[in-house]
C-alpha positions in Angstrom: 0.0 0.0 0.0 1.1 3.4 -1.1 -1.0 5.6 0.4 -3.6 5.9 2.4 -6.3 8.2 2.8 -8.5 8.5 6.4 -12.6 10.2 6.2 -13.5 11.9 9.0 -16.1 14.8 9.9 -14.5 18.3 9.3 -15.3 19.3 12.9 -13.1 19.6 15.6 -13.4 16.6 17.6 -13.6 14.3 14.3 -10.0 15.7 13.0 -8.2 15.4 16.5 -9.4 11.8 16.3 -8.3 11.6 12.6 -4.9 13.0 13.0 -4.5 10.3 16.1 -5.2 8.1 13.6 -2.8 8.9 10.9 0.3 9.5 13.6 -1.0 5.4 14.7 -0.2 4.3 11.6 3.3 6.9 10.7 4.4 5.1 14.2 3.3 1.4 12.5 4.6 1.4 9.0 7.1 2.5 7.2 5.0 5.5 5.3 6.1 8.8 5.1 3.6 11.6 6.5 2.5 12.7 2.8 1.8 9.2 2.3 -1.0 9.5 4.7 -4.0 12.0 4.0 -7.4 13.2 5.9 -9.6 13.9 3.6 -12.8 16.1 5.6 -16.1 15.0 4.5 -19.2 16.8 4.9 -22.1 15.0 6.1 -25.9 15.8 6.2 -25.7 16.3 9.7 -23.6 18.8 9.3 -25.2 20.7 6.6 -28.8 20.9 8.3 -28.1 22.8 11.7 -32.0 24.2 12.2 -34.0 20.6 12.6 -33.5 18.4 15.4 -31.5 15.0 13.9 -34.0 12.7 15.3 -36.7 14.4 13.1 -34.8 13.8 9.4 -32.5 10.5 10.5 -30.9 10.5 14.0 -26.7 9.7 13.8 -26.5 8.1 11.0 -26.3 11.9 9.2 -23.0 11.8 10.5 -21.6 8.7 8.9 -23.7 7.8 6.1 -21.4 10.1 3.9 -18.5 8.6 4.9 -19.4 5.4 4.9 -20.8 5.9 0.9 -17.0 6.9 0.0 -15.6 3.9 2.2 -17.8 1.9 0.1 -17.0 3.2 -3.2 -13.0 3.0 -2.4 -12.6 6.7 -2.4 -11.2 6.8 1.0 -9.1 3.7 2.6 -10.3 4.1 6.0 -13.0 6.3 8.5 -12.3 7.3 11.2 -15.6 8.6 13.6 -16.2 9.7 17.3 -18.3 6.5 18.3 -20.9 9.0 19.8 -22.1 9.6 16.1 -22.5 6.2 14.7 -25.8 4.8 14.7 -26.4 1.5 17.0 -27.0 -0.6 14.0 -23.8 -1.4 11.7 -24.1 -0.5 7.5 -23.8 -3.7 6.0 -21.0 -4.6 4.6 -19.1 -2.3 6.8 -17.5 -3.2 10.4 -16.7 -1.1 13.0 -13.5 -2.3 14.2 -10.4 -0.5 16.3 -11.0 1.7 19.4 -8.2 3.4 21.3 -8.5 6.2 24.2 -5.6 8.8 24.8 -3.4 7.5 27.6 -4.2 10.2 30.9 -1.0 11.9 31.6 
């Protein structure tokens, strides 16, 4: 593998937890930083900020974006904040690694 390329959100929280991700796997390879790319998606639930996300989908405005491009090979991996990942997995798709900052 050449390259890879990690979806996440554009917010804040989403692209800490994305650049965690991409330093994980500088520190486990042998890839170069430009090797590794976050590529922000927007989501629905991001777009719509004036209706309450239970009345047009719930959580799964936050990943169904992302998980469309993971799908259709346009990203490698996604990276999410579990909090905005619908209980129910998309077919087809597993949610897989977890890791929590170590307290100092």
């Amino acid at each position: 593998m050449n390259k890879i390329t990690i979806g996440s959100r554009g917010s804040k929280l989403a692209l800490i937890y994305a650049q965690i991700a991409k330093d994980k796997i500088l520190q486990n390879s042998n890839l170069n930083k430009e090797d590794v790319v976050i590529k922000k998606i927007i989501t629905k639930g991001d777009q719509i900020k004036d209706i309450r996300l239970s009345e047009i989908g719930g959580k799964g405005l936050f990943s169904k974006s992302i998980e469309k491009e993971l799908q259709e090979k346009e990203i490698d991996i996604a990276v999410h904040a579990l909090k905005d990942l619908p209980v129910i997995e998309t077919k087809g798709l597993i949610t897989d690694t977890f890791f929590k900052k170590k307290r100092s």
